[in-house]
C-alpha positions as CSV (number, residue, x, y, z in Angstrom):
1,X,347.9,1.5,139.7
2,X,343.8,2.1,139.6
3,X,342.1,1.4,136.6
4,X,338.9,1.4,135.3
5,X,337.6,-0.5,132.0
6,X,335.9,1.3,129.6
7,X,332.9,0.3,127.2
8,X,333.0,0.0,124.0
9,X,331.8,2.9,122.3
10,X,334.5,5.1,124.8
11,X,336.9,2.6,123.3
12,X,336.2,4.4,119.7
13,X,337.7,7.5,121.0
14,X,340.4,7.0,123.2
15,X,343.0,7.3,120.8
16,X,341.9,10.6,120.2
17,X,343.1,12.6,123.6
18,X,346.2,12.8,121.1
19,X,344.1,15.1,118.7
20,X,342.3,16.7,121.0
21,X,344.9,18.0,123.2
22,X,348.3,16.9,121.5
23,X,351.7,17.1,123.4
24,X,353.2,19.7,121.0
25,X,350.2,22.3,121.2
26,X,351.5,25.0,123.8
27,X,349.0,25.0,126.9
28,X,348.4,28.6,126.8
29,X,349.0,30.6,123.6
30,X,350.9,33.5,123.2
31,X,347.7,35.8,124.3
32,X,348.0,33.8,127.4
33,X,344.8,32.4,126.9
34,X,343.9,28.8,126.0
35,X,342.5,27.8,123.0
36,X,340.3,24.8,121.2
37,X,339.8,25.3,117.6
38,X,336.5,23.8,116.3
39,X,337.5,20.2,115.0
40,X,339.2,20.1,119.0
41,X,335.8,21.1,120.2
42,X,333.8,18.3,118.3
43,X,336.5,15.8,119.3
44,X,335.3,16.3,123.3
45,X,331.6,16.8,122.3
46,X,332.0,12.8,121.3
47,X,334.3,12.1,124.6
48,X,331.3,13.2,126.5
49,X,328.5,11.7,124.2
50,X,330.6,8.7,124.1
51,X,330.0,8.4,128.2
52,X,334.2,8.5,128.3
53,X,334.2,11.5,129.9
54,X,331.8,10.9,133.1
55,X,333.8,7.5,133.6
56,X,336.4,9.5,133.8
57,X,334.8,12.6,136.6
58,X,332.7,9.2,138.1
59,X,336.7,7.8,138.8
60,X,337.4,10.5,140.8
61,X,334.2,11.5,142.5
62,X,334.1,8.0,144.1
63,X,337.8,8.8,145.8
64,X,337.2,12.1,147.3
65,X,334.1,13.5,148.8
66,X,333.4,16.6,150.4
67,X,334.4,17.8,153.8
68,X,332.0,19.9,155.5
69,X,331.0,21.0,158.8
70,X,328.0,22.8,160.5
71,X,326.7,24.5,163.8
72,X,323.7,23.8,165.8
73,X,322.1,26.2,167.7
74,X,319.3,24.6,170.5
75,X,315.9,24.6,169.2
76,X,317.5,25.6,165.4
77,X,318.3,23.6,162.8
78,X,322.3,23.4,161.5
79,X,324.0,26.0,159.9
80,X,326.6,24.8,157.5
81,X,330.2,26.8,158.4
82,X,332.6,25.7,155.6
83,X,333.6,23.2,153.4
84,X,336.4,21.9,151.4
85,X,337.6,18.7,149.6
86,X,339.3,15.4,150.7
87,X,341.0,12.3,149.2
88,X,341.1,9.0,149.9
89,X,343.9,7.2,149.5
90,X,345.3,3.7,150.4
91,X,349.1,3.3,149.9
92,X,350.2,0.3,150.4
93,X,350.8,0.7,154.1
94,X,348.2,2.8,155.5
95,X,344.5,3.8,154.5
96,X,344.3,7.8,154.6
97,X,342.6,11.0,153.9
98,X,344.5,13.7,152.4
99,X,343.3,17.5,152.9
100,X,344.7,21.0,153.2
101,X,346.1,22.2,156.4
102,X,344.2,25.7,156.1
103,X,340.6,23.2,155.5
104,X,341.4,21.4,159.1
105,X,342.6,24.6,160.6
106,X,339.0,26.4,159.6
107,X,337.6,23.4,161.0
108,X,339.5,23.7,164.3
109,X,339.1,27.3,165.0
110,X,335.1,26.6,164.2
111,X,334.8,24.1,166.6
112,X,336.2,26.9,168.9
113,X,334.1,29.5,168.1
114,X,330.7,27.8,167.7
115,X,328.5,25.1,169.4
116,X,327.5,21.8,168.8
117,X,329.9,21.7,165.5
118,X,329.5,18.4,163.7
119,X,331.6,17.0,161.0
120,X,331.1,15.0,157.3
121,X,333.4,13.4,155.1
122,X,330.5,12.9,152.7
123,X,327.3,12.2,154.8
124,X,329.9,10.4,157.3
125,X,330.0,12.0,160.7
126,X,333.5,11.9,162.1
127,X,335.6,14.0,164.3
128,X,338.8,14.7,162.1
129,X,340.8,15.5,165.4
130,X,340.7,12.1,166.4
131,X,341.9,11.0,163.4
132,X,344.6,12.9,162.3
133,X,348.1,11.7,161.6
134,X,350.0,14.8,160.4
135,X,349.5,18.5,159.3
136,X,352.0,20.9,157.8
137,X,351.3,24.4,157.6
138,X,354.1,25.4,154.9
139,X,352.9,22.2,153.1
140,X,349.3,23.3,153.5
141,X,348.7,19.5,154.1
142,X,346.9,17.2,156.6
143,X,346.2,13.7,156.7
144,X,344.0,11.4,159.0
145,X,344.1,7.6,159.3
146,X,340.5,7.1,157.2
147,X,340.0,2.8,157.2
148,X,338.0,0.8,154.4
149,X,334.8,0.5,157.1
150,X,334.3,3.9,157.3
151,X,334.4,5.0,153.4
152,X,332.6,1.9,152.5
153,X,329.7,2.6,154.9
154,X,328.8,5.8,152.7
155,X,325.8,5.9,150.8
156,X,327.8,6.2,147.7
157,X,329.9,3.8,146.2
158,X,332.9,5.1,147.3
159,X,336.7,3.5,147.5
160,X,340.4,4.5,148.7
161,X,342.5,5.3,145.4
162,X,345.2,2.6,144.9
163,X,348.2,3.0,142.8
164,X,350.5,0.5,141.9
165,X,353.4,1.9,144.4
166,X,353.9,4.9,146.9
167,X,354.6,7.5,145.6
168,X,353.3,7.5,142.1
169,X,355.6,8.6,139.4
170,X,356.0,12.6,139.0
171,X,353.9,14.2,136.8
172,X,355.3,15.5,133.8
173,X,354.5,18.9,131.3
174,X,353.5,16.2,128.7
175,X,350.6,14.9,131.1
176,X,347.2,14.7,131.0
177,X,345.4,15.3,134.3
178,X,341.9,15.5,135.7
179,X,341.7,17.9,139.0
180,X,338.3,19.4,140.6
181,X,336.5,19.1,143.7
182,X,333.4,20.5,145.6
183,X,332.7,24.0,145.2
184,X,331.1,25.7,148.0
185,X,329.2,27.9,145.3
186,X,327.2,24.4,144.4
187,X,326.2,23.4,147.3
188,X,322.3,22.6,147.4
189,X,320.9,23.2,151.2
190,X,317.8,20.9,151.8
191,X,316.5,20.1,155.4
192,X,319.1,17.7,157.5
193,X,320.8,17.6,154.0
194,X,323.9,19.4,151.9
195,X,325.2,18.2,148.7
196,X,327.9,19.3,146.7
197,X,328.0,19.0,143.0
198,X,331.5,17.5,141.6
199,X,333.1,20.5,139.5
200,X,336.4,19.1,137.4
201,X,338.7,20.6,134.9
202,X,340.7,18.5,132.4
203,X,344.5,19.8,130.6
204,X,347.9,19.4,131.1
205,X,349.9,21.4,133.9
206,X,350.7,24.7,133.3
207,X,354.1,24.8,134.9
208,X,355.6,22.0,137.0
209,X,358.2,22.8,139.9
210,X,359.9,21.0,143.2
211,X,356.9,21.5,145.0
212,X,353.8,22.5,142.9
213,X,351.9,21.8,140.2
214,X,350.7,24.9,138.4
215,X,347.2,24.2,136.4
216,X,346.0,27.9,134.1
217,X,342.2,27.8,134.4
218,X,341.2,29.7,131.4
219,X,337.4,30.5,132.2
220,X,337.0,33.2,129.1
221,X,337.6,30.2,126.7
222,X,336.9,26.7,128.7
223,X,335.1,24.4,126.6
224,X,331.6,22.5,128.2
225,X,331.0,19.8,125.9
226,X,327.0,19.4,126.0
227,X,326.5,22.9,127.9
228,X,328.2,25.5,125.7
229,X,325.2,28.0,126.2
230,X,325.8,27.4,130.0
231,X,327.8,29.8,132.1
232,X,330.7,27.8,134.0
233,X,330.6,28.2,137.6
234,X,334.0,30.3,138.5
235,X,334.0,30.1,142.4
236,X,336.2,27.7,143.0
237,X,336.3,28.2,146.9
238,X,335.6,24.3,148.1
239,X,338.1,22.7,145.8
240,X,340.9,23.1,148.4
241,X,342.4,19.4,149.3
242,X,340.8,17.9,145.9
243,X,343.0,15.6,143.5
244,X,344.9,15.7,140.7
245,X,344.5,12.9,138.6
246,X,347.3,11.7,135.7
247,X,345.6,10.2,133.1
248,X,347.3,7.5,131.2
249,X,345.5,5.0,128.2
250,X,347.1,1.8,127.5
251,X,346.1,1.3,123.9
252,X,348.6,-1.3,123.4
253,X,347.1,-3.6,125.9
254,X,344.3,-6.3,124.3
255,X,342.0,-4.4,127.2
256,X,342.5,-1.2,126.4
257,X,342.6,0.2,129.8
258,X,342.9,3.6,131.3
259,X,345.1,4.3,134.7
260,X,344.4,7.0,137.0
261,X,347.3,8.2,139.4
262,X,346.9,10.6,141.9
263,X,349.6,13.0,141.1
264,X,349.0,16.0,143.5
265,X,346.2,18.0,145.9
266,X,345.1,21.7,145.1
267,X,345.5,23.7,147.9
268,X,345.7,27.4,146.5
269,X,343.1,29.0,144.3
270,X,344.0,32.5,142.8
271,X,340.5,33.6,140.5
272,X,342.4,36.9,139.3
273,X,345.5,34.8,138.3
274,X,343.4,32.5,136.8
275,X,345.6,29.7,138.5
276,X,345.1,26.3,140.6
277,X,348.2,25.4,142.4
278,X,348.0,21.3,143.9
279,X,350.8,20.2,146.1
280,X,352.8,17.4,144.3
281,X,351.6,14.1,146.3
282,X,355.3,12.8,146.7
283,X,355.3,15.3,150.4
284,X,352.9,12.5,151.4
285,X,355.3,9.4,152.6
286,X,353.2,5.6,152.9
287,X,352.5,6.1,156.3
288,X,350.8,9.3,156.3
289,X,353.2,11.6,157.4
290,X,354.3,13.9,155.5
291,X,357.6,15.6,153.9
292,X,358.3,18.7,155.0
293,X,359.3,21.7,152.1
């Protein structure tokens, strides 16, 4: 199971998720939307004051990075086509990348249609055909074998998430979970150079089935600790093949540790619905390939 220490001021208010967002408090109200009353507010204005909560997005931004891919014309500098999301993932038996099958199919059809297509986990070059392992269009998943050299040769500090054993526990109703990704909407175009801002969302699921994990993304009433008189970006189009991240705090360890588990990938986005739907990660078997529906 990963982990990650936290300092000692986060330590103050880790017994606190429990106040903030308690098990018993419905996750949408009867309106249908969600709702923070004012004393839940100030409780994740200190998360993020604290630093808790950017350990928490800085966990999962260093195991999954951005998946993007661009055109170059002779004599014209690249055009980025598309992007979407990625994990990385080692399970025991096999280190991996875990995406959606509709990302790598975008992919494939541009490297069709266009020349001189290049493509980046991160700032990595790589050609994802050569790497894949399995795809599953009902599943909407697709893996590639993705070693330990090449994620550690990124610029950022990045690392294959590790859980204790393959498949992680399911999720639960009761859980609290971190998902997110990088939104094409973010994306900052410089010369020779894209980056994608890290957007995340964190709640409890929504509505849990054999398959799915359904996660309500409330924009009228999300809460932005430290940027309340921003507006939230609500174009989520990029977070396809991001994770979803169970969070779990041992308080009763001398520590005080918190453990991450990937849990599930988002691979469906309806804006009108308001509604993120991740594939539960159990279709994903220790060697890559993957489960069938």
């Amino acid at each position: 199971m990963s982990c990650t220490g936290v300092n000692e001021m986060s330590r103050r208010f880790e017994d606190r998720w429990l106040e903030v967002v308690p098990h018993n408090q419905p996750v949408l109200r009867e309106t249908g939307r969600l709702g923070l009353d004012e004393k839940q507010k100030e409780r994740f204005r200190e998360l993020e004051k604290s630093g808790y909560l950017q350990q928490v997005r800085e966990f999962a931004m260093a195991r999954c990075v951005p998946f993007f891919w661009s055109s170059q014309e002779v004599g014209q500098p690249p055009r980025l086509l598309h992007n979407g999301t990625i994990c990385y993932v080692d399970t025991g038996q096999r280190q991996i990348g875990i995406t959606n099958n509709h990302v790598y199919q975008q992919y494939i059809d541009d490297l069709a249609n266009f020349p001189n297509v290049e493509a980046q986990f991160n700032g990595n070059t790589i050609k994802p055909e050569t790497r894949l392992i399995d795809r599953n269009k009902n599943l909407d998943l697709a893996t590639f074998d993705v070693p330990a050299i090449f994620v550690s040769s990124s610029t950022r500090n990045l690392l294959h998430h590790k859980p204790a054993g393959w498949p992680p526990p399911p999720v639960t109703s009761g859980d609290l979970v971190l998902y997110g990704g990088y939104p094409g909407e973010l994306k900052e175009i410089s010369p020779g150079q894209a980056e994608f801002p890290f957007q995340s969302f964190i709640w409890r699921p929504t509505d849990i089935t054999n398959a799915n994990i359904v996660l309500h993304v409330d924009f009228p009433n999300l809460f932005w600790p430290g940027h309340e008189e921003e507006k939230i970006n609500e174009k989520l189009g990029g977070i396809s093949g991001g994770p979803v991240f169970r969070i779990t705090e041992h308080l009763d360890q001398p520590e005080k540790r918190v453990y991450y588990e990937l849990v599930g990938i988002v691979y469906e986005i309806h804006e009108s619905l308001e509604v993120v739907r991740a594939r539960r990660i159990r279709h994903v078997l220790a060697d890559g390939t993957l489960v069938p529906l």
